[in-house]
C-alpha positions in Angstrom: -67.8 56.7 6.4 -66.6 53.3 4.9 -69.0 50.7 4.7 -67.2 47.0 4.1 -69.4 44.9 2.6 -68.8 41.2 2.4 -69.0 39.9 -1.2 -69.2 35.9 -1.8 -65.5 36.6 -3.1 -64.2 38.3 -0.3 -65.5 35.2 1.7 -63.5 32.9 -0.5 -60.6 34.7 -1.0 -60.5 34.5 3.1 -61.5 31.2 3.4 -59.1 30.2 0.9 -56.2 32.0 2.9 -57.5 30.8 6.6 -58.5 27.2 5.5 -54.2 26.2 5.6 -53.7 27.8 8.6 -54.0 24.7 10.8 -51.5 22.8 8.9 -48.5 25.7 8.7 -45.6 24.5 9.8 -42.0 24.0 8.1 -41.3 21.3 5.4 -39.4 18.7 7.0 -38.7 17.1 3.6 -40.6 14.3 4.2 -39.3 10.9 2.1 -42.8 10.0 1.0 -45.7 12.4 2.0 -49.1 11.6 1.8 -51.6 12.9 -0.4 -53.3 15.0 2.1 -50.1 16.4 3.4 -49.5 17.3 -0.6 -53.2 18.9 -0.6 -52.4 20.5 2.2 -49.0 21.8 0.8 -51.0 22.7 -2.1 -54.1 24.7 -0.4 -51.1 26.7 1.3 -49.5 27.9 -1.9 -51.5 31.7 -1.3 -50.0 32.3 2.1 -46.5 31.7 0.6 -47.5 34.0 -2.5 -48.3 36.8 0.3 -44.8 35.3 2.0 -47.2 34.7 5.6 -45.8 31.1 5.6 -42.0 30.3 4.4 -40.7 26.7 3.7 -37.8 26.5 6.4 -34.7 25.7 4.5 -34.2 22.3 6.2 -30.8 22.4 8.6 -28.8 19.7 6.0 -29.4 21.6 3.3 -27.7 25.1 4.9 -25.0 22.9 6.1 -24.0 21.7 3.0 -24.9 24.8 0.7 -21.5 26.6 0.4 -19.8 23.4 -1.1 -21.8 20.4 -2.0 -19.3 18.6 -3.4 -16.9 18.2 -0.1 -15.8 14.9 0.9 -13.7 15.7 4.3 -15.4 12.8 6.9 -16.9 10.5 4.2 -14.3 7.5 2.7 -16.4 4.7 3.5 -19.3 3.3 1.7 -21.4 3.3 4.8 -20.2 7.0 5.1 -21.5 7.5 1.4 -24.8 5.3 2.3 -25.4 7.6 5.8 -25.1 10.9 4.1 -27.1 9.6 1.2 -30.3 8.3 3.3 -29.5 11.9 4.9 -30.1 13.4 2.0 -33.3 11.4 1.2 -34.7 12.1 4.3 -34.9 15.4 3.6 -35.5 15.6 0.2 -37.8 13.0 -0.5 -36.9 10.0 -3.0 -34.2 9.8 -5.9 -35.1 9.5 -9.4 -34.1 6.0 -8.2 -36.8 5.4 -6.0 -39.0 2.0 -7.1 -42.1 4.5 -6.1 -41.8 7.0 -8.5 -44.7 6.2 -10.7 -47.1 6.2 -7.8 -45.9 9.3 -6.4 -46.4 11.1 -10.1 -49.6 10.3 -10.7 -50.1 11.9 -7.1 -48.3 14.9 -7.6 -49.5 15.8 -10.5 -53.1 15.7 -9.8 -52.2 17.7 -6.4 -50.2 20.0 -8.6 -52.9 20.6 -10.6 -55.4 21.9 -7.1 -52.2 23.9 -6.4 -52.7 25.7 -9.7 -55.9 26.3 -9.6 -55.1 27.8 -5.9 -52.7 30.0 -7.1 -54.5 31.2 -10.4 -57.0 32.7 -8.0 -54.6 35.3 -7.0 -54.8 38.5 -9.1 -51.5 40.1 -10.2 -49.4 36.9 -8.4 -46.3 37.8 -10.0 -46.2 41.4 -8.6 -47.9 40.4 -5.3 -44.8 37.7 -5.0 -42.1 40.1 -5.7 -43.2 42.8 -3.4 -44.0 40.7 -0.3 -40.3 39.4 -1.0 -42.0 35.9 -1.3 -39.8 35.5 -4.9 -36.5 35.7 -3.1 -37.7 33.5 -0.3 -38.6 31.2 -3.1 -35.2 31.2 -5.2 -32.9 30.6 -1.2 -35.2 28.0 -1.0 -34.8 26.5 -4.5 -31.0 27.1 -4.0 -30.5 24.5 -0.7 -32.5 22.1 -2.9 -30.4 22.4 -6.2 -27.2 22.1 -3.3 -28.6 19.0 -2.1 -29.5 17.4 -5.1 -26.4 17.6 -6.7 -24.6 16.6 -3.4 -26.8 13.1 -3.6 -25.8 12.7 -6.7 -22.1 13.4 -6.1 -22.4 11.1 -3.2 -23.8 8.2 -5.2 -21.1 9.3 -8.3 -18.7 8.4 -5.4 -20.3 5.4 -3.8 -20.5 4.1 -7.7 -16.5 4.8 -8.4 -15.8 3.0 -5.4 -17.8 -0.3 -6.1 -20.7 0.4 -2.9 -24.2 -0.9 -2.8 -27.5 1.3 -3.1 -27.9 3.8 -1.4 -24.3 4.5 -1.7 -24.8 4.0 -5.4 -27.4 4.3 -7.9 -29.6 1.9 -8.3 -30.1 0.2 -11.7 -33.0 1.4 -13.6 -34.4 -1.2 -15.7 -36.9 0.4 -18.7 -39.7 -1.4 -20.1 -39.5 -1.8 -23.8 -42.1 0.4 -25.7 -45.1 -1.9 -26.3 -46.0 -1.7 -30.3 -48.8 -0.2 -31.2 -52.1 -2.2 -31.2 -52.3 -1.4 -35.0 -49.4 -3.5 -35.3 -50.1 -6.3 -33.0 -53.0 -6.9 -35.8 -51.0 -7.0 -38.5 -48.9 -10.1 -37.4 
């Protein structure tokens, strides 16, 4: 007879992969989520390693897949500035989004919760690859990469033909590099 003993790491390893449960559902691609829907995002990281819960390729994405880069429909700068916030809507902000700094420092410190998440799955790579949750992965990766460079064709466009953000990029203005305080001293 087999006796199932429950270890103080069985009872994480299951609370760990019941405690997301409650917040599976498909990423809608979100503009600006918050930090507990990134924890959350985060905490479910093991289910997708064990491929129990799938990001849903959102429906613009598999739309536009097979050619990105078609125009047929869109002349307009208001065409340009529809599919655009679109494509924000379900990708999240540009590289020219004025909250990008915020929305770094949260993502990497959520990142980092993911990791340590993740790093408590023995032999992830294998257990990714043979519950198919790689390949699940890499479709998913694919719509995004579509996406992307669709927004940025659109905006390419919107730019050639004179439009206004978010038909076009908008102009990123860099800080100068402060000196260092050794040199402030000096003068």
């Amino acid at each position: 007879m087999t006796s199932y003993t429950k270890t103080p790491r069985t009872w994480l390893a299951l609370a760990l992969m019941l405690m997301p449960i409650a917040q599976v559902h498909a990423q809608t691609g979100a503009p600006s989520a918050t930090t507990g829907q990134r924890a959350g995002q985060a905490a479910r990281q093991p289910l997708e390693d064990f491929n129990i819960a799938k990001d849903e390729i959102p429906p613009k994405l598999i739309a536009i897949q097979d050619d990105p880069y078609a125009t047929k429909g869109i002349k307009t700068c208001r065409q340009i500035s529809d599919e655009v916030e679109a494509l924000n809507a379900v990708l999240g902000a540009d590289v020219d989004s004025t909250d990008e700094e915020k929305r770094k420092t949260i993502d990497t410190a959520i990142d980092v919760g993911g990791g340590l998440l993740t790093g408590l799955i023995p032999f992830r790579g294998i257990v990714r690859e043979v519950t198919g949750a790689n390949a699940a992965t890499k479709r998913y990766q694919r719509a995004l990469y579509s996406g992307i460079s669709r927004r940025s064709f659109m905006k390419g466009m919107g730019k050639a033909k004179g439009c206004k953000p978010p038909a076009a990029p908008k102009a990123i203005v860099m800080k100068p590099a402060e000196e260092p305080k050794d040199e402030k001293a000096k003068k």
